[in-house]
N, C-alpha and C positions, 0 to 999 in steps of 0.2 A: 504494500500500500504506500504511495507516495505522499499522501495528503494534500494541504491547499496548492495554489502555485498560481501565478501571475496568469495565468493563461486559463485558468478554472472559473467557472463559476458556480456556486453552490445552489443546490435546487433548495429550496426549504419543504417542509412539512410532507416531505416522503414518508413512505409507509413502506415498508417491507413483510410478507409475510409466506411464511411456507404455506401450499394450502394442502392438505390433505384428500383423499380418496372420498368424496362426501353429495349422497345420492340428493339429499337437499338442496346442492348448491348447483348440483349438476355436476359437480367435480370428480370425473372418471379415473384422472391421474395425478399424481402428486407433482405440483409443479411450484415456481416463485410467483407472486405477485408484486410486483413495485407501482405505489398507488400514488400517483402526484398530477394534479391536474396539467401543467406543463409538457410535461411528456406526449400527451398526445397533439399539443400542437408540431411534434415531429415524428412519432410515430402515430401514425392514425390507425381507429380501431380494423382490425382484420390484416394489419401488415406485417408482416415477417421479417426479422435481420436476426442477423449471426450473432453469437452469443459463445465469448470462449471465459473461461478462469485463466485471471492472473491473479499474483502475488497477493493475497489478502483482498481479496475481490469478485468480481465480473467485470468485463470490457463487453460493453453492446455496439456494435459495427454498423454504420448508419448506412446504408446505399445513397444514392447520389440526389433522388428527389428529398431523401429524407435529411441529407446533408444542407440542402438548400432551405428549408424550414428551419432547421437549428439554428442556421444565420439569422434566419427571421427574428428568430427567440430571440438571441443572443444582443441584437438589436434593441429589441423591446425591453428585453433586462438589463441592459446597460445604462437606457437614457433614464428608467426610473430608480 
């Protein structure tokens, strides 16, 4: 894990959770949820990108439309 860095910017009020096998929720497989309303202004719902572990973590790999959207964010969270 590298932590802050000049070039970061912090999502606030993420939510991280394992979800469990759960016939209520419709959850068939055990997967992560990461819950922050930001994120889907670059991944939107139904979209798929790569997903490896590193060092004390996850790195999520943006594809190229979705790269372009982050700039958007990234815009939008900076002037405020």
């Amino acid at each position: 894990m590298t932590g802050p860095a000049k070039s970061k910017i912090r999502l606030e009020n993420a939510v991280v959770y394992i979800h469990k096998e759960d016939p209520l929720t419709g959850s068939k497989v055990i997967h992560i949820d990461i819950e922050q309303k930001d994120l889907n202004e670059i991944i939107e719902p139904n979209e798929s990108t790569f997903c490896a572990g590193k060092s004390g973590g996850v790195f999520l790999g943006l594809k190229k439309e979705m790269q372009k959207r982050a700039q958007e964010l990234i815009k939008k969270l900076e002037k405020s």
